[in-house]
C-alpha positions in Angstrom: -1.2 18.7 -3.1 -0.4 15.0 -4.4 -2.2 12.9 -1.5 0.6 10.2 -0.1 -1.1 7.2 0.2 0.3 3.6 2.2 -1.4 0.5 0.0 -1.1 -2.6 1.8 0.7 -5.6 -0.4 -2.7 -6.9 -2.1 -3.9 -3.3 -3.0 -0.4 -3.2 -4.9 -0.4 -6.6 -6.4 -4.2 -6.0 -7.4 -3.3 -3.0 -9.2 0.2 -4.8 -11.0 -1.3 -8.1 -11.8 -5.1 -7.5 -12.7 -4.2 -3.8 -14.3 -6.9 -4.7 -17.1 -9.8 -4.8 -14.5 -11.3 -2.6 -11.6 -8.3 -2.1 -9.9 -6.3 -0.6 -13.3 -7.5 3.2 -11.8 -5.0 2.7 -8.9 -1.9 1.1 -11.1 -2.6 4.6 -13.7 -3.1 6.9 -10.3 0.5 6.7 -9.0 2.0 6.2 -12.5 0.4 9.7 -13.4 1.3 11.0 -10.4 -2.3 11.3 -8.7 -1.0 9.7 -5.5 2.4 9.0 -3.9 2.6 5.9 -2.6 4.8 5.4 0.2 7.3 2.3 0.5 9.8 1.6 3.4 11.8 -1.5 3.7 9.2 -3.8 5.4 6.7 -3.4 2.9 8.8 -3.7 -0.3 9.9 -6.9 1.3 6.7 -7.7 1.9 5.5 -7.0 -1.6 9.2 -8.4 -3.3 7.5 -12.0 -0.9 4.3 -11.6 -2.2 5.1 -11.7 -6.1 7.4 -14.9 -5.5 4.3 -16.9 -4.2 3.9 -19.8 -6.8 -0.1 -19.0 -7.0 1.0 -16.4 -9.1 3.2 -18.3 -11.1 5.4 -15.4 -12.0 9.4 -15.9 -13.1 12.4 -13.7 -11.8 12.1 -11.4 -14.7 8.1 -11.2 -14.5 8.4 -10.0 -11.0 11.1 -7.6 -11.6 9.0 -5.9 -14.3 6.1 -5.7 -12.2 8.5 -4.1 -9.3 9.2 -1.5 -12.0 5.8 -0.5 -12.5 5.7 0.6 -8.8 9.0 1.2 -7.3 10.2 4.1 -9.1 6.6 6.0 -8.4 6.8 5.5 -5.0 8.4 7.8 -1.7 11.0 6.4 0.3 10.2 6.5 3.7 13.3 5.5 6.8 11.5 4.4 10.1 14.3 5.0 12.3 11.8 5.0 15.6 8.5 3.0 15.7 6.2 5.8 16.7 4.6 5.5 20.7 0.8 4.8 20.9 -0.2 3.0 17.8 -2.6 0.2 18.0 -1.7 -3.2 17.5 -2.9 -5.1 14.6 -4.7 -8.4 15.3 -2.2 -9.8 13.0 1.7 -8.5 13.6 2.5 -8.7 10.2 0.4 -5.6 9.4 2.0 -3.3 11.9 4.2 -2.0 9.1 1.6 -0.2 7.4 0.4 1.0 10.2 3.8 2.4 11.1 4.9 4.0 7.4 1.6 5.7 7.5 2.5 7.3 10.0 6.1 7.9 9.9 5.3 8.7 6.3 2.8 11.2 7.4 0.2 9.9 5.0 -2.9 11.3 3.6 -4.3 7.4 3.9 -3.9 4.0 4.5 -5.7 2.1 1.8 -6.4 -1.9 2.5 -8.7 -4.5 2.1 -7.5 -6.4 4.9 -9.4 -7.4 7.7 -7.4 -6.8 10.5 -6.3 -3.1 9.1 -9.5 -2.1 8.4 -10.7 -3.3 12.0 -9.0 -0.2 13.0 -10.6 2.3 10.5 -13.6 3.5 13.0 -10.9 4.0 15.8 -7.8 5.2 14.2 -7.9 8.3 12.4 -4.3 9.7 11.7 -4.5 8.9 8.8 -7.5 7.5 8.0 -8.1 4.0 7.2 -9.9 3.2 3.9 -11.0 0.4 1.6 -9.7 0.6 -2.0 -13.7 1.4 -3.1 -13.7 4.4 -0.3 -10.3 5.6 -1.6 -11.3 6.1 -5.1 -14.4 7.4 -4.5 -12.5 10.2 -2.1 -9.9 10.8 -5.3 -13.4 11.1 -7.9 -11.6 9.0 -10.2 
């Protein structure tokens, strides 16, 4: 079965804009169908944000085509009720990861964030990774 898997925004963007480097395995793993990322609004927001930021310095079109490489690969997921019980994030704005993965019902939640992986030794459904302890996991 085809692991679903929540990246948080800099996992994705790592993969999109640095897919000649040591994140390419992740950008080739959902485009040949090794993992299924999951997407709800928030985070495609989120991610549609993260593209515009000038430090990129990437035009309408640029972003689009990067939105491409991802969108279509990933599972839609509706959060129609914020599940009971979660932990809070240290920072609010990662709650939404949080919340797919579990809505999603994911196999992970992959992130190199801080205040996610704070988490990872207390939170288990899913799990909590880093990228490094994600690939490892797929032996890619």
């Amino acid at each position: 079965m085809t692991p679903r898997v929540v990246l948080e925004t800099n996992c994705i963007i790592s993969a999109l804009l640095f897919s000649q480097q040591k994140t390419a395995w992740l950008l080739h793993a959902w485009q040949n169908e090794q993992i299924i990322p999951l997407a709800g609004k928030d985070t495609v927001n989120e991610l549609m944000r993260a593209l515009a930021y000038p430090k990129f310095k990437l035009g309408k079109d640029e972003q689009a085509l990067l939105l491409a490489d991802f969108l279509p690969y990933a599972a839609t997921v509706v959060i129609d009720k914020i599940p009971e019980g979660l932990p809070l994030i240290r920072d609010k704005d990662d709650q939404m990861f949080l919340i797919l993965a579990v809505v999603g019902k994911a196999d992970a939640l992959v992130s190199g964030d801080a205040d996610i992986l704070q988490l990872k030794d207390s939170f288990f459904t899913p799990p909590i990774m880093t990228l490094g302890e994600f690939k490892k996991g797929l032996a890619l």
